[in-house]
C-alpha positions as CSV (number, residue, x, y, z in Angstrom):
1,X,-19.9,0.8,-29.2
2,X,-17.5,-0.8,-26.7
3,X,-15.9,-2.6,-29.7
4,X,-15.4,0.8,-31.6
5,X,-13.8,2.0,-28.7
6,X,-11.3,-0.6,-28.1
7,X,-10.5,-0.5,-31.9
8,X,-9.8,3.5,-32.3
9,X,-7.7,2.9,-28.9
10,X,-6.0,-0.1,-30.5
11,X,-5.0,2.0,-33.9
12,X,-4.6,5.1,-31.9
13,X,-1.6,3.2,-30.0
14,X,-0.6,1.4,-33.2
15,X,-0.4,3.9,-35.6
16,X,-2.9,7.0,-35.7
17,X,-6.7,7.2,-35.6
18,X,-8.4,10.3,-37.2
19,X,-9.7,13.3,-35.3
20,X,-12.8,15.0,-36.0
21,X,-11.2,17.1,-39.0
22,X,-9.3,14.4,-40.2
23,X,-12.9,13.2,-40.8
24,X,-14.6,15.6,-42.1
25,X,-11.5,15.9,-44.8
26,X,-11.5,12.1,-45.4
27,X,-15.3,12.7,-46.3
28,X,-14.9,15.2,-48.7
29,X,-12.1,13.6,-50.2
30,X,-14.3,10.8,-51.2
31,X,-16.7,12.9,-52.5
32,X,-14.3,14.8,-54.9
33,X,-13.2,11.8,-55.7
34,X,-16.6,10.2,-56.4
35,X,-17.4,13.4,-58.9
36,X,-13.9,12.9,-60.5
37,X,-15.1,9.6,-61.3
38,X,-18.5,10.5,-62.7
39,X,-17.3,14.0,-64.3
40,X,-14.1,12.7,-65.4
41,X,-13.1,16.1,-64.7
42,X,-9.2,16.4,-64.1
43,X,-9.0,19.1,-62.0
44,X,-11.1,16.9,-59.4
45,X,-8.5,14.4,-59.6
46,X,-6.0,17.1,-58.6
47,X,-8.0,18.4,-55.7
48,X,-8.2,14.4,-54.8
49,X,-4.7,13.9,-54.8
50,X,-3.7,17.0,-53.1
51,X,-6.3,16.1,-50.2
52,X,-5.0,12.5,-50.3
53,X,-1.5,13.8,-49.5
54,X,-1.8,16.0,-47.1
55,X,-4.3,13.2,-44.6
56,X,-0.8,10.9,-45.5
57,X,1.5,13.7,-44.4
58,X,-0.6,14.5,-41.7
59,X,-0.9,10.7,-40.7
60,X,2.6,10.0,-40.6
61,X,3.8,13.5,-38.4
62,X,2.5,12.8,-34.6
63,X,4.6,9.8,-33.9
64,X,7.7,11.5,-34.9
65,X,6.9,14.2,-32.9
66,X,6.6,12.4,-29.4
67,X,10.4,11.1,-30.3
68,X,13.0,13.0,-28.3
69,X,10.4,13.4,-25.4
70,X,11.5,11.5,-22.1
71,X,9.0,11.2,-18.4
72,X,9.7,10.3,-15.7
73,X,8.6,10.0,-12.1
74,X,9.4,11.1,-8.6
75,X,9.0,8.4,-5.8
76,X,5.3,8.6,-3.7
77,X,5.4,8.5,-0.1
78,X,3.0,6.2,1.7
79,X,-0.2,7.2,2.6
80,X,-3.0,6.1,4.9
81,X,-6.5,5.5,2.4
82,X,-8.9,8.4,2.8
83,X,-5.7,10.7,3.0
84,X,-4.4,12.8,0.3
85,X,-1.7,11.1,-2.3
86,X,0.5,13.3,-4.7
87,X,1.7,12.7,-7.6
88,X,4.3,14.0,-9.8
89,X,5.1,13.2,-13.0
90,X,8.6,14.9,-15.4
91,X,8.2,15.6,-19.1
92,X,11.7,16.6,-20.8
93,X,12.0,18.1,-24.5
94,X,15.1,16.6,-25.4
95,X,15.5,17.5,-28.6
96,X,16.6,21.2,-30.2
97,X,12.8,22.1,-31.3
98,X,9.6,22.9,-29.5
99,X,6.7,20.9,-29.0
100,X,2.6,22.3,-29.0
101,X,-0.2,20.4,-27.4
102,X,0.6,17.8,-25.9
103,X,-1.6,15.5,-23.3
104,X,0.3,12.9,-20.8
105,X,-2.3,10.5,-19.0
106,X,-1.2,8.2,-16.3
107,X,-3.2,5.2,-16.0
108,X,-3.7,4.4,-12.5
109,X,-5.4,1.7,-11.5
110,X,-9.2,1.9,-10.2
111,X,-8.4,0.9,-6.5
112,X,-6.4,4.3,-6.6
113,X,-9.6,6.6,-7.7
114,X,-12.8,7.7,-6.1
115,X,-16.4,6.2,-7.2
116,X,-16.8,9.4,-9.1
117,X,-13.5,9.5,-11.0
118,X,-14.1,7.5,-13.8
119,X,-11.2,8.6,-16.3
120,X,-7.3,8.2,-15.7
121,X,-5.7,11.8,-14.7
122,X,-4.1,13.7,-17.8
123,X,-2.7,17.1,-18.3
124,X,-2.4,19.4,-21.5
125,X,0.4,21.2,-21.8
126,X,0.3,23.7,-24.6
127,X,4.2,23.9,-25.2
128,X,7.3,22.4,-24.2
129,X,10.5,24.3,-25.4
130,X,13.7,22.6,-25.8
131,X,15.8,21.2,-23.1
132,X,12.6,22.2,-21.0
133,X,11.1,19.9,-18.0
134,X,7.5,20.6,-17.2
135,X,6.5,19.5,-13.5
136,X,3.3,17.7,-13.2
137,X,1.8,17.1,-9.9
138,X,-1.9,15.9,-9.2
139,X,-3.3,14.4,-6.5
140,X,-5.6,11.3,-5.3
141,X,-7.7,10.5,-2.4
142,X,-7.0,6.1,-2.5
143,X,-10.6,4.8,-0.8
144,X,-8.5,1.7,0.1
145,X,-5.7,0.2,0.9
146,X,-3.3,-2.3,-1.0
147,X,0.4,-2.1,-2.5
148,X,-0.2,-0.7,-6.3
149,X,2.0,-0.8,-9.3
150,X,1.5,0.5,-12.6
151,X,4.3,0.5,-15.5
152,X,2.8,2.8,-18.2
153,X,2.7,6.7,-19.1
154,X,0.5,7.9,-22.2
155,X,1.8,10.8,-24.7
156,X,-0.8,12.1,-26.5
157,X,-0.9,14.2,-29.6
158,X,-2.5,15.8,-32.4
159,X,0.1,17.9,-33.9
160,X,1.3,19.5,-35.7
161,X,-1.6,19.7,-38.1
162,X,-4.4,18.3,-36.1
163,X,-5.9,15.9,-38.3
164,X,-4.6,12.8,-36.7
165,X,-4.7,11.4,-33.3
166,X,-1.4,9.3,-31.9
167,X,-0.5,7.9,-28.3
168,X,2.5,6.2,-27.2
169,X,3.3,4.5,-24.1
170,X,6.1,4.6,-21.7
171,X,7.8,2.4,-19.5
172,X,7.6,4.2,-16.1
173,X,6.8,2.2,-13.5
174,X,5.8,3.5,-10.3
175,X,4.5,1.9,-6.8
176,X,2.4,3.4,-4.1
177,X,1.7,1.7,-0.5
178,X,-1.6,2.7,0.6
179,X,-1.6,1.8,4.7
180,X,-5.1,1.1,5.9
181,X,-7.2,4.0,8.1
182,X,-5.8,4.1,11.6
183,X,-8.8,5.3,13.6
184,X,-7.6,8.0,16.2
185,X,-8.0,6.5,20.0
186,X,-8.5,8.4,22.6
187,X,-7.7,5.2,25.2
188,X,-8.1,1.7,24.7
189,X,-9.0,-0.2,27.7
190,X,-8.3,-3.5,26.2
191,X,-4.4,-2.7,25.6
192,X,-4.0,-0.7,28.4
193,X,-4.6,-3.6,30.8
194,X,-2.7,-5.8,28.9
195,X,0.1,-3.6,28.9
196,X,-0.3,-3.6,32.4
197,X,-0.5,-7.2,32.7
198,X,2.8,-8.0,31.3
199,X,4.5,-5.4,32.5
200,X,3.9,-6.2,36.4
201,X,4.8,-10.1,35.0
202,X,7.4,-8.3,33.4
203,X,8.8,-7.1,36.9
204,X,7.5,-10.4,38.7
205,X,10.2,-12.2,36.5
206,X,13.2,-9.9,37.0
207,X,12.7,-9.6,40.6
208,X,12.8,-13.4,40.9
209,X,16.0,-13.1,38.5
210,X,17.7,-10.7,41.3
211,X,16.1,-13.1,44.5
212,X,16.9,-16.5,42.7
213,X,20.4,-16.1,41.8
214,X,21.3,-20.0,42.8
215,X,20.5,-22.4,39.6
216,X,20.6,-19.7,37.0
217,X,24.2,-18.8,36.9
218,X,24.5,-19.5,33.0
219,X,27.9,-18.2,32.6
220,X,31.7,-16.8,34.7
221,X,33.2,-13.9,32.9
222,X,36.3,-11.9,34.8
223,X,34.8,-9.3,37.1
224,X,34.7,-5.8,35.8
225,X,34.8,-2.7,38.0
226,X,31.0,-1.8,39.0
227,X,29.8,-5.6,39.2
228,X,28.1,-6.1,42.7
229,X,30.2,-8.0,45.1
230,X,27.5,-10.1,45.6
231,X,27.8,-11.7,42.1
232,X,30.8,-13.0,42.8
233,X,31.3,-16.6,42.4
234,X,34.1,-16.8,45.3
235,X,35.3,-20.8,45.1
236,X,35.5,-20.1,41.0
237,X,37.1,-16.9,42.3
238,X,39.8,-18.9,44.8
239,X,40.5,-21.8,42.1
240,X,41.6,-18.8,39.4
241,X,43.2,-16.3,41.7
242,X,41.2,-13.3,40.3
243,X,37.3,-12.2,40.5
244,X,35.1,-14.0,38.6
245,X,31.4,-13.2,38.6
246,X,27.9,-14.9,37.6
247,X,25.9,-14.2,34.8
248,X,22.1,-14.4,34.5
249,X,20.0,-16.2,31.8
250,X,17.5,-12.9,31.2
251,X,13.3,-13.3,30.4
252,X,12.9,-11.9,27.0
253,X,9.4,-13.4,26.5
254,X,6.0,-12.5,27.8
255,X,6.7,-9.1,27.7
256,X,5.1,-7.8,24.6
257,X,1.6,-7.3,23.6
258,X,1.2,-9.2,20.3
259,X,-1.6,-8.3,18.0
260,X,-2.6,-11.3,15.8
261,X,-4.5,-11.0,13.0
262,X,-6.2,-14.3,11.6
263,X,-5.9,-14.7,7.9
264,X,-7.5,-17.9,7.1
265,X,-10.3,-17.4,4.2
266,X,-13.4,-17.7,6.7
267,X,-13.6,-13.9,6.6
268,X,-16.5,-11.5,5.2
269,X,-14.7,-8.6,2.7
270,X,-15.9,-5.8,5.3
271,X,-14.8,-7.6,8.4
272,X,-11.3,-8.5,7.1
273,X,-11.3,-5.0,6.3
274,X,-11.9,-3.8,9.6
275,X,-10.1,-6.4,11.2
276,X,-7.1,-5.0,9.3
277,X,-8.1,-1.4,10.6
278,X,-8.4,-2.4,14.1
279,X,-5.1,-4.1,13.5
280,X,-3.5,-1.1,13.0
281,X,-4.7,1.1,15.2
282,X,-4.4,-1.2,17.9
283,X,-1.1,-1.6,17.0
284,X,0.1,2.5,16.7
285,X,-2.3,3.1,19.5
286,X,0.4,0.9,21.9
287,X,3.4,2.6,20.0
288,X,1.7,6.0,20.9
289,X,1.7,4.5,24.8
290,X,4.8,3.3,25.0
291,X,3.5,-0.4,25.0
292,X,5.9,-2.9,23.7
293,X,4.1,-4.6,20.8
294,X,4.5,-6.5,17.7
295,X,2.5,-7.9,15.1
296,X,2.1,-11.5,13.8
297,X,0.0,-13.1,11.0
298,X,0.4,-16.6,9.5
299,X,0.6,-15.3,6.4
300,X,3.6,-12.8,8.0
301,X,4.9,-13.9,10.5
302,X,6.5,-11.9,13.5
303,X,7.2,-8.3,12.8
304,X,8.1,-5.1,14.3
305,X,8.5,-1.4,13.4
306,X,5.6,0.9,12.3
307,X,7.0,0.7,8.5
308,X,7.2,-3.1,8.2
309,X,4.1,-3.7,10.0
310,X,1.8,-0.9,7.9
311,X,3.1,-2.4,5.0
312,X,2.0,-6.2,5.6
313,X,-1.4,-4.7,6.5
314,X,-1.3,-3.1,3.1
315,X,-0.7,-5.9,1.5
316,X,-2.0,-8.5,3.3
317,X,-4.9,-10.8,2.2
318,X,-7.3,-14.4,3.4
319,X,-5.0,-17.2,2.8
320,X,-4.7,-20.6,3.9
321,X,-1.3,-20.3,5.3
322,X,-0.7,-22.6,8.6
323,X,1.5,-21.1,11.3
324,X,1.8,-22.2,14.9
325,X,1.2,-19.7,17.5
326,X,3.9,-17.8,18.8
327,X,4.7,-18.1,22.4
328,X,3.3,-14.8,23.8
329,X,-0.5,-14.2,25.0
330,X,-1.9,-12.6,21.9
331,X,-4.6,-10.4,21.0
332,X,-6.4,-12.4,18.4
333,X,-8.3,-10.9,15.7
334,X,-10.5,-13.3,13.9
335,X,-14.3,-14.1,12.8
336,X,-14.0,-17.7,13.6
337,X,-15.4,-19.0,17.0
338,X,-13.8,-21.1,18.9
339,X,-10.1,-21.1,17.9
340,X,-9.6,-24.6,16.3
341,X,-6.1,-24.3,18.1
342,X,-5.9,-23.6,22.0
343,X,-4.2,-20.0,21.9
344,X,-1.4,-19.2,24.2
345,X,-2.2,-18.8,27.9
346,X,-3.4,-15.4,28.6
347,X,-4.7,-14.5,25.3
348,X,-7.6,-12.4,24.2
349,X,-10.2,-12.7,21.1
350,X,-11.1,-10.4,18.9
351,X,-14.4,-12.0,17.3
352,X,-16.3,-10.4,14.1
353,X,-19.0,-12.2,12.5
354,X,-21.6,-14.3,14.7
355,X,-21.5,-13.1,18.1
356,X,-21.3,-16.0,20.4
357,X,-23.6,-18.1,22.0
358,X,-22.6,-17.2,25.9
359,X,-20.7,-15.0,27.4
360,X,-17.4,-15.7,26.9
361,X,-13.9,-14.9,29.7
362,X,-11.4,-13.8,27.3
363,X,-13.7,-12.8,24.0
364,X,-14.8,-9.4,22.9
365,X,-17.8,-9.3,20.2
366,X,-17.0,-6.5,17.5
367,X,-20.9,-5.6,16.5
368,X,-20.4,-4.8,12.5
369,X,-23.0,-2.0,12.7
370,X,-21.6,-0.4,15.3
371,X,-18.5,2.1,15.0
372,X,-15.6,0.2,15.4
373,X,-13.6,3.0,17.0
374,X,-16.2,3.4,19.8
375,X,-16.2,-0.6,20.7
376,X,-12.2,-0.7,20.8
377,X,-12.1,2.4,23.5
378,X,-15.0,0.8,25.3
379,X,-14.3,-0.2,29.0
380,X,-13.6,-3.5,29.2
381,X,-16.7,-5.6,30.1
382,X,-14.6,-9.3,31.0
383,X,-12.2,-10.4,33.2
384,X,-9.0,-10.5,32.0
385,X,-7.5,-12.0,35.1
């Protein structure tokens, strides 16, 4: 049966495969001619022929009526998976005559559709009038995420006599970014400390940038009017005749919170998935705050801005890349216990899979059968410090 199917799709797309009255007219056309043959009676060679013509005719109409028809697409926001994705599809009658029943199917790949939505979406459309553009618009609830392409658009047709089926692809590609679920918190212990954390180091380091002045000085530039007086380099000042005043080498580091996601291939499906979902919510969760944050993979490396990072997390996959560490304390997400690399100092774990033999200072178990949402607003139940 599958065999049948592929073939009446293969001629349908090829050339034409008959429809139900195509059938039942092929049928009694071997009939008549099966009585010609034993009556040798002319006028059922006529009724033959006639028949004969008209499934040719009828054959050889439906792909010239899909020429002169043009689709094309409108660009598809991003969407989160489990939110609603629209669609929209143009069909333009080009040419100077009307078109009847036509069906456009858009073959979307599986990852895009719901467990109970089997076939790819289509739409009928009765008639097209020339120089007309019919607006088609349907929507789809992605179950997950991922970056999905697609280069094909289906015409479909029976007309203008209805004996014959014929499809035709076109080249329309199109290319959705499904983010992952961002689970909606409330607080997050975890990153709120951390946020603290840095910033009081944050504030640690600039006030010993103001107290230490002597050693640091890592350039003289002219002095411009609202310098303090006390940055003034006066013997550089003497030697040169005007002002000249000190500038500071600045801390840029430290003062982030970096959310890490492990992507080596130790991972169970469902905990990379969630991993990847705690990932970003952890990360739009500190945006949302006002946390400085940024997001690193080794498959990625460092990024920043809610666009860039949503879209690694769309896209990104269990890989054996190698990357060192970056500098900053991180927030490691990973399922492998202990890190086969020391992390930086000051980081925290993230562990899914095997919860750990002993308590552990800087390692929060996510329980798999637990919500995750309620385990990341938890209160915190280690030391940070």
């Amino acid at each position: 049966m599958r065999k049948l199917r592929r073939l009446n799709q293969f001629l349908e797309e090829r050339w034409v495969t008959p429809a139900y009255a195509g059938l039942l007219l092929l049928a009694m056309n071997l009939f008549f001619f099966a009585a010609a043959v034993n009556s040798m009676a002319g006028w059922l060679y006529v009724i033959t022929g006639m028949i004969l013509g008209l499934l040719l005719v009828a054959a050889s109409l439906p792909p010239r009526y899909l020429r002169g028809l043009m689709l094309e697409r409108a660009k598809a926001d991003p969407v989160h998976a489990g939110d609603r994705l629209r669609l929209t599809v143009f069909l333009t009658n080009a040419t100077p005559t009307p078109r009847y029943t036509l069906q456009v199917i858009d073959p979307v790949p599986s990852g895009l559709r719901s467990a109970t939505q089997r076939e790819s979406p289509q739409k009928a459309i009765e008639e097209l009038r020339p120089r007309q553009t019919v607006t088609w618009q349907y929507d789809l609830i992605p179950p997950r995420r991922g970056i999905y392409e697609w280069q094909q658009l289906y015409l479909r047709t029976a007309a203008p006599l209805g004996l014959f089926w014929c499809r035709r692809s076109f080249s329309v590609p199109q290319q959705v970014v499904v983010y992952p679920p961002v689970l909606q918190l409330q607080q997050c212990p975890l990153l709120d400390q951390l946020g603290q954390e840095l910033s009081q180091e944050w504030r640690d380091r600039q006030h010993h940038l103001h107290v230490a002045q002597e050693g640091i000085t890592r350039a003289l530039r002219p002095y411009r009017w609202g310098d303090p007086l006390r940055l003034v380099h006066w013997r550089t000042s003497a030697r040169y005749g005007e002002l000249r005043v000190r500038e500071f080498d600045t801390f840029s580091g430290g003062n982030a919170v970096t959310v890490a996601l492990d992507t080596h291939s130790h991972w169970r499906g469902e905990d990379f998935e969630q991993a990847v979902i705690a990932a970003a919510s952890l990360y739009l969760y500190s945006l949302q705050q006002q946390i400085p944050v940024q997001f690193w993979s080794p498959a990625t490396g460092m990024l920043h801005g809610r666009p860039t990072v949503l879209r690694a997390l769309a896209a990104i996959a269990p890989s054996e890349t190698d990357a060192e560490y970056p500098l900053d304390s991180l927030l490691w997400l990973t399922a492998q216990w202990p890190s086969p690399e020391p992390l930086p100092p000051g980081s925290v774990t993230l562990l899914w899979g095997e919860p750990p033999s002993r308590q552990q200072g800087r390692l929060l178990w996510i329980d798999r059968d637990r919500p995750l949402g309620l385990q990341l607003q938890a209160p915190v139940s280690y030391p940070l410090a």
